[in-house]
C-alpha positions as CSV (number, residue, x, y, z in Angstrom):
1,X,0.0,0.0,0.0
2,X,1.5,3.4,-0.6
3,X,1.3,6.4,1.7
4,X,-1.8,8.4,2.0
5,X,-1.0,12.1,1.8
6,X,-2.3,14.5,4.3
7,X,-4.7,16.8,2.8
8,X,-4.2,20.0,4.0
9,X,-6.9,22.3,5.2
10,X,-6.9,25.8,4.5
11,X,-8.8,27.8,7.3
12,X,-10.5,30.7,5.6
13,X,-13.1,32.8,8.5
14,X,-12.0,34.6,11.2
15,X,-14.0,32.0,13.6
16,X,-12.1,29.3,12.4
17,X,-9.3,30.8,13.2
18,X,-10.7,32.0,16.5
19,X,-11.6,28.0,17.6
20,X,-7.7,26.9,17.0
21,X,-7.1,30.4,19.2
22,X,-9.2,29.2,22.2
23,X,-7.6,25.9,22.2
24,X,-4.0,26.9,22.2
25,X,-5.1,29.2,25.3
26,X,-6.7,26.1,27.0
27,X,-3.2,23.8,26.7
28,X,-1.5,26.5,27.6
29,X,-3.4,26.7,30.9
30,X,-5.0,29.8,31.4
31,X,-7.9,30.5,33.6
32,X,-11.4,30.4,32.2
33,X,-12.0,33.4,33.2
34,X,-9.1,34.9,31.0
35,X,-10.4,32.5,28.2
36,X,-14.0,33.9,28.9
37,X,-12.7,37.2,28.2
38,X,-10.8,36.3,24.9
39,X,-14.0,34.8,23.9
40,X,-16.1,38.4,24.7
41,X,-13.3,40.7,23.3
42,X,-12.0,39.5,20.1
43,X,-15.5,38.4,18.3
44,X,-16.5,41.9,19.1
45,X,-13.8,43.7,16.9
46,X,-14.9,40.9,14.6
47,X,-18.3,41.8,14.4
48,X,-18.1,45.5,13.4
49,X,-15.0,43.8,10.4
50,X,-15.9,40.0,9.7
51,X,-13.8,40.2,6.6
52,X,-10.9,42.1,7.4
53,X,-8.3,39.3,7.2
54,X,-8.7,39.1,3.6
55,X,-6.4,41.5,2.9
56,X,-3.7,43.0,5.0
57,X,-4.1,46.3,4.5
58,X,-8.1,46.6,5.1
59,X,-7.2,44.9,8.4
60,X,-4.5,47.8,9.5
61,X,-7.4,50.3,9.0
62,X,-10.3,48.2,10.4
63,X,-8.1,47.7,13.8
64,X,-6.7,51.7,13.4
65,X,-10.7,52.8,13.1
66,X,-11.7,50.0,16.3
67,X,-9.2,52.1,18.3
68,X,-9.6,55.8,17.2
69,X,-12.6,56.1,19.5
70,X,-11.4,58.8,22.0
71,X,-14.4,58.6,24.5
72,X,-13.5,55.1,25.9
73,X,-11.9,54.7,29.4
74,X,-8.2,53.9,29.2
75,X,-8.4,50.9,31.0
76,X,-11.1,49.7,28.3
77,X,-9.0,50.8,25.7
78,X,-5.8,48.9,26.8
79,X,-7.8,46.0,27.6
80,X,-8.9,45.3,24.4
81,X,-5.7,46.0,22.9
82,X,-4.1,43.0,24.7
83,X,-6.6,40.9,23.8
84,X,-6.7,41.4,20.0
85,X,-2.8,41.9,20.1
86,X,-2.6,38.3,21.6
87,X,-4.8,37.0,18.8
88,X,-3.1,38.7,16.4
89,X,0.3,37.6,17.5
90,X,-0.8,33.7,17.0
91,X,-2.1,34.6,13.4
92,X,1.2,36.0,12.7
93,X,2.9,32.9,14.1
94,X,0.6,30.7,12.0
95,X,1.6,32.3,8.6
96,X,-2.1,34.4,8.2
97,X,-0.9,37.7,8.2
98,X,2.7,38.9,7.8
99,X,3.2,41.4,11.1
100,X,0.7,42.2,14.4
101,X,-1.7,45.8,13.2
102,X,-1.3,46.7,16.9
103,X,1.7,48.2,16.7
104,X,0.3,51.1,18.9
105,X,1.6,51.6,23.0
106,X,-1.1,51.6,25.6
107,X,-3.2,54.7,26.9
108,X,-1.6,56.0,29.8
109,X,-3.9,55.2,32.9
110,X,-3.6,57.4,35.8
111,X,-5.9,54.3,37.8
112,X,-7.5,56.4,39.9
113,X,-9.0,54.5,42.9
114,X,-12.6,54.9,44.3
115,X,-13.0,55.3,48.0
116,X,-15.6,55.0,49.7
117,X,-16.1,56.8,53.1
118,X,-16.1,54.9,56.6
119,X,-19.7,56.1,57.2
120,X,-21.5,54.7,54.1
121,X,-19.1,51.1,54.9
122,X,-20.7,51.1,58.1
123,X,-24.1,51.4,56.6
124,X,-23.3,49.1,54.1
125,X,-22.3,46.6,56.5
126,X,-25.7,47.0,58.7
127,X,-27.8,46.3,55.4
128,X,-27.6,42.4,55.2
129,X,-29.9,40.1,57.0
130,X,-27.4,38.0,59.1
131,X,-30.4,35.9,60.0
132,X,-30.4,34.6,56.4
133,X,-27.8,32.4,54.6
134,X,-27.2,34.9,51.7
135,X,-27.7,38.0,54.2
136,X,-24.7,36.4,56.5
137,X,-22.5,35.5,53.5
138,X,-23.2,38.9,52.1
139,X,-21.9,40.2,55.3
140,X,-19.1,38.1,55.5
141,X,-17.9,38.6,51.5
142,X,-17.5,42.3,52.7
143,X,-15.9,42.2,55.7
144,X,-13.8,40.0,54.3
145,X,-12.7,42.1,51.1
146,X,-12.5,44.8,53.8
147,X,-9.9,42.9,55.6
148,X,-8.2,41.2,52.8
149,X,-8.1,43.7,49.5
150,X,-8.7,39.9,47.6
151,X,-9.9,40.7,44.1
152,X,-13.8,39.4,43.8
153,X,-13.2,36.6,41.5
154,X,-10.3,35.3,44.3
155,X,-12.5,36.2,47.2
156,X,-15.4,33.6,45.7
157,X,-13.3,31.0,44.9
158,X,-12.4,30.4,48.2
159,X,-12.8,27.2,49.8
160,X,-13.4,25.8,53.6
161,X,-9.6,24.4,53.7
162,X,-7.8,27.5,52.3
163,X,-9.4,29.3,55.5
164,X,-7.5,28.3,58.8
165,X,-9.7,29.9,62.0
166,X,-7.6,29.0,64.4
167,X,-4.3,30.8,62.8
168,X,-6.5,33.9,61.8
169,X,-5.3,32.9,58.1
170,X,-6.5,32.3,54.4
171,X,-4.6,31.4,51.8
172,X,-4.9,32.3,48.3
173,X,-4.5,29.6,46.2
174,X,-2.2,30.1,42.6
175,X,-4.6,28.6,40.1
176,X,-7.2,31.2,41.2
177,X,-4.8,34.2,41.8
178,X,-4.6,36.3,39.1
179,X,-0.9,36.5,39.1
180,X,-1.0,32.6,39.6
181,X,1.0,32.7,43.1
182,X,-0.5,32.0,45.8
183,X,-0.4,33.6,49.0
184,X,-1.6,34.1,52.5
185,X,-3.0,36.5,54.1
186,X,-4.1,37.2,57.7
187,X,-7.6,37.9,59.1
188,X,-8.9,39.5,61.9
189,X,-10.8,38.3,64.5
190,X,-14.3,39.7,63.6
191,X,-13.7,38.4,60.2
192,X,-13.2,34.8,62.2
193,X,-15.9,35.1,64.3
194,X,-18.2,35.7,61.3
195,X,-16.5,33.2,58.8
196,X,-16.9,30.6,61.4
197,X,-20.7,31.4,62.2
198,X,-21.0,30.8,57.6
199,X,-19.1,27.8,57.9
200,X,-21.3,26.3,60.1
201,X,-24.7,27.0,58.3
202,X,-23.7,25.5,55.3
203,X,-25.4,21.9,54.6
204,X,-23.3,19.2,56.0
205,X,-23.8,17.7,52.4
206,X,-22.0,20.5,50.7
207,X,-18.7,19.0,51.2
208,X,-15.3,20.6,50.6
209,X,-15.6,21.1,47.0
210,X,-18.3,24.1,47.5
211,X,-17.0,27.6,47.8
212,X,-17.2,29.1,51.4
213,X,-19.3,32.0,49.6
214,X,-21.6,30.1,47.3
215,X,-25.3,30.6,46.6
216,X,-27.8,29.2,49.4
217,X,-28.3,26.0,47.1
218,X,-24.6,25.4,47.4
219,X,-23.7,26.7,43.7
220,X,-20.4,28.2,42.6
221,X,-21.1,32.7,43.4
222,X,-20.0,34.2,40.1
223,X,-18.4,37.4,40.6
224,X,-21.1,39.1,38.0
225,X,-23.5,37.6,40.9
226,X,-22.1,39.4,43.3
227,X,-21.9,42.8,41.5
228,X,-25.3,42.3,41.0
229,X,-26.0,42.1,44.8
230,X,-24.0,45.3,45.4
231,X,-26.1,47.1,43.0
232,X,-29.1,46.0,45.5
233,X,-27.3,47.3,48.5
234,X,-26.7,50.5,46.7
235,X,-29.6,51.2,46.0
236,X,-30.5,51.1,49.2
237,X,-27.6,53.2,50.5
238,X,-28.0,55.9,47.7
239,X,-24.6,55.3,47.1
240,X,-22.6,53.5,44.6
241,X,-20.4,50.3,45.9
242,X,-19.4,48.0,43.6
243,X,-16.7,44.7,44.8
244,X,-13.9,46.6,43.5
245,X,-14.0,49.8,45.0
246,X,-14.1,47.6,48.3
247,X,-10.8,46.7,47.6
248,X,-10.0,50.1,46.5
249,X,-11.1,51.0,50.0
250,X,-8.9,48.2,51.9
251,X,-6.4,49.6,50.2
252,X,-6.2,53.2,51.3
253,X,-7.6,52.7,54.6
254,X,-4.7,50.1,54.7
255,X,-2.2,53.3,54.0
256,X,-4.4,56.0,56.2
257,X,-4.2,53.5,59.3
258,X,-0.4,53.2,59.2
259,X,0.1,50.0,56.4
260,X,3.1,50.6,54.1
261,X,3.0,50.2,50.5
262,X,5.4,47.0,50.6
263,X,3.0,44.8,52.7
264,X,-0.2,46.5,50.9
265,X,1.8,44.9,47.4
266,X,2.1,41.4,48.8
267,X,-1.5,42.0,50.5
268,X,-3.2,42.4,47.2
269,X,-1.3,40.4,45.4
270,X,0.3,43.4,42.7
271,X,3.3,41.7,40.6
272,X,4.9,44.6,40.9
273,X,4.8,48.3,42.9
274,X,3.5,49.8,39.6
275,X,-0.4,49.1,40.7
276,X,0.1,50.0,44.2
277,X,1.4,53.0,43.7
278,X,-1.9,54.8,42.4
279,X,-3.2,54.4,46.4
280,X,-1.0,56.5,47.5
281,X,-2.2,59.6,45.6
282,X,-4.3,60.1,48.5
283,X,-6.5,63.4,49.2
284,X,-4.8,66.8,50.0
285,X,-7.1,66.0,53.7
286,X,-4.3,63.0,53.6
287,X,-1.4,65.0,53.0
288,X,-2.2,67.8,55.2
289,X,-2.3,65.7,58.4
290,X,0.2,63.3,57.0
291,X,2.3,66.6,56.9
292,X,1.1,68.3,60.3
293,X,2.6,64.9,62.1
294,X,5.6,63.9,60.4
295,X,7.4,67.3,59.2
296,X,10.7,67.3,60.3
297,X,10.5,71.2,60.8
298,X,8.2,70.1,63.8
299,X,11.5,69.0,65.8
300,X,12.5,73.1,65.5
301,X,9.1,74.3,66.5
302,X,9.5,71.8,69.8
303,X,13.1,73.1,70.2
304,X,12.2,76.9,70.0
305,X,9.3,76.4,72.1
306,X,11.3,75.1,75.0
307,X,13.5,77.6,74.8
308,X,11.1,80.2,75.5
């Protein structure tokens, strides 16, 4: 018998394409929620240009008119710029186009973070019904992002063994961090006290395997779930909260209660100081008693006074 030649199958829609995309991203490992977002960002550039790949040159302008909106956040705009670069890269590796369109930096993002004041987080902390399973894990989701700074999507992936009660510890686990290293963090002891009064009115049934903050039929919280319950809770506060301007508000409490930025890094899990660094353009309120305490010119007003 002779050899059977392999018939080669040229891929010819941008989908196509797409589908072999996903799949590399998959053995590579990633997170689904990183593959979720590949799979929301990329089709949409795709939708306003399904037949851009055709030819190079339509598919510089398509990606240079996608991008020449000049309303659009920073953050949105960088964002999808990683994501179609990234898709863009394997179709260059895979012989479809000859060089990456995005050939563009990022928008510079200030990242300003949104505080919110001690007196609406003690409202917001009196609105849940602890007498209720979803009122008490509510509760306990905020206090605990309030003590923590944990991202939403690592805060509800949280299971009953990565929190240890007795230590006053949780631990972050890598495959659900969103640098991939995991790390531990300590808790306070009203965090414990209320973490331990969930853990115990969850169904004996539940097992392990269930998130400590799942839904009251002992599903998987998803963190568009959650924003969706803080959208309740504002409404009722006439304030907006959402779950991450709690972590914006760990964050610069952290620094206003004497935290330094080097412990806040490891706390929120930033690779680098680069992130961190936006919390400490506090308010001029900040700086003026920051200032008031710790000028060293206060050392020659003590001086002078005492020699009066």
């Amino acid at each position: 018998m002779g050899r059977t030649k392999l018939q080669l199958v040229t891929l010819s829609t941008w989908e196509e394409y797409f589908s072999d995309f996903i799949v590399s991203k998959r053995v590579q490992g990633l997170r689904e929620r990183t593959i979720n977002d590949y799979q929301y960002y990329i089709p949409r550039f795709f939708k306003t240009s399904p037949d851009c790949l055709e030819d190079y040159r339509q598919l510089c302008h398509c990606v240079s008119r996608y991008f020449a909106v000049s309303d659009i956040a920073p953050a949105t705009f960088n964002i999808r710029r990683v994501y179609l670069k990234s898709f863009f890269s394997y179709l260059v590796r895979e012989g479809v186009i000859p060089k990456n369109p995005i050939d563009f930096p990022k928008r510079r993002d200030e990242g300003k973070a949104r505080n919110i004041s001690e007196e609406v987080l003690t409202l917001l902390l009196k609105l849940p019904d602890k007498k209720t399973f979803t009122g008490l894990r509510d509760y306990c989701i905020v206090l605990f992002t309030l003590d923590t700074g944990t991202r939403p999507g690592e805060t509800l992936s949280l299971l009953p063994r990565d929190i240890n009660l007795p230590g006053m510890e949780v631990t972050i686990r890598g495959e659900v961090a969103k640098t991939k290293v995991t790390r531990t963090l300590p808790i306070s002891a009203l965090t414990v006290t209320h973490l331990q009064k969930l853990l115990r009115a969850r169904l004996t049934t539940w097992g392990d395997t269930i998130p400590v903050f799942c839904s009251c039929e002992g599903k998987q919280m998803k963190s568009h779930s959650w924003s969706h319950q803080m959208k309740k809770y504002s409404k009722r506060l006439g304030h907006s909260v959402t779950p991450y301007s709690l972590r914006h508000s760990f964050a610069l409490l952290y620094l206003r209660n004497g935290g330094n930025v080097f412990t806040l890094q490891r706390t929120m899990g930033h690779a680098d100081l680069n992130m961190t660094k936006r919390y400490l353009a506090l308010t001029g309120g900040d700086l003026k008693r920051e200032h008031d305490t710790a000028s060293p010119v206060n050392l020659f007003n003590k001086k002078r006074v005492k020699n009066i």
